[in-house]
Phi, psi and omega in degrees: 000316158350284211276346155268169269358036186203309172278032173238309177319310192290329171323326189290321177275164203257131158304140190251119166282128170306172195287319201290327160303297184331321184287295173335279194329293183311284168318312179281341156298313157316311182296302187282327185287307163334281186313331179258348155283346171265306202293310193229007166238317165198191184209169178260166185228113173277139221255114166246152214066197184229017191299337210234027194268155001271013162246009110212171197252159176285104154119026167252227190207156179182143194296144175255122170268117194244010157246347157345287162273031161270002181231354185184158201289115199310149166249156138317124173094315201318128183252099202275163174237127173218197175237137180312168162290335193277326182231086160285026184251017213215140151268121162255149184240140169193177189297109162300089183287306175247120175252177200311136217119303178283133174250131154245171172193160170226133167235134205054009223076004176242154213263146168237137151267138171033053188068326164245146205318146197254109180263160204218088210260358203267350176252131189287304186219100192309115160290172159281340194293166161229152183256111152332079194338103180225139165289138197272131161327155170301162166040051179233148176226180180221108201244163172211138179288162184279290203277054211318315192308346175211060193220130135303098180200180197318000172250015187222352198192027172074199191285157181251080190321137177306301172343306191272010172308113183260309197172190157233100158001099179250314182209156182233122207252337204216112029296171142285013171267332170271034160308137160169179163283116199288000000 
């Protein structure tokens, strides 16, 4: 009887993992969830310039949902982050304006889609140029900055190939007085 009552005890007792394994275990779990969330669900993205003022600013920060469009298709407006065809060493961010498909033209600063006026309530200050009509290509986007009068985009260096699509824009986190949804 002793002697099961001596093995029901140790059973009983629990191995205590030293602190420092605990710590490593926490960290390197922390570290594989860090990794499969910037790799394969979002990133954080910082807004550098002004192309996108009046609806974000330069240095602040906001999440890139970078699995959205493994499940569904980029929208008009939708406001994206990728990499241009001219500098692939940069992330950009602007307005998906035309997909693939799409006839756009600008006449005077005002955006035409498929022929009709693009109301676009989200721009502060109307450039002047016109654009010609061109149809957007397969797997192509037609992207534009809010702040045309300062924006590098799809009226100056082309289509925005699907490939080089990184995400959407979800929420801008940073300053922190400024949360909200772009």
């Amino acid at each position: 009887m002793a002697k099961n009552s001596t093995l029901l005890n140790k059973k009983k007792e629990k191995k205590v993992k030293p602190m420092w394994r605990e710590l490593l275990e926490t960290v390197v779990s922390a570290g594989i969830i860090a990794f499969i969330i910037i790799t394969f669900i979002g990133q954080v993205t910082v807004v550098k310039g002004a192309s996108m003022e009046d609806t974000l600013f330069n240095r602040e920060r906001l999440i890139c949902n970078k699995i959205s469009y493994r499940f569904s298709e980029p929208q008009h407006g939708d406001i994206v982050i990728f990499k241009p065809p001219i500098d692939q060493n940069h992330n950009y961010i602007k307005r998906l304006i035309a997909v693939e498909g799409d006839k756009v033209k600008i006449v005077d600063g005002t955006v035409y889609l498929n022929g009709e006026k693009l109301e676009e309530s989200y721009i502060i200050h109307h450039s002047f140029e016109t654009m010609p009509e061109i149809t957007i290509p397969e797997n192509s986007f037609f992207v534009l900055g809010d702040n045309r009068n300062n924006s590098s985009d799809s009226r100056f260096w082309g289509f925005v190939p699907r490939k080089n699509l990184i995400g959407k824009a979800s929420v801008v986190f940073w300053p922190i007085n400024k949360i909200r949804i772009p």
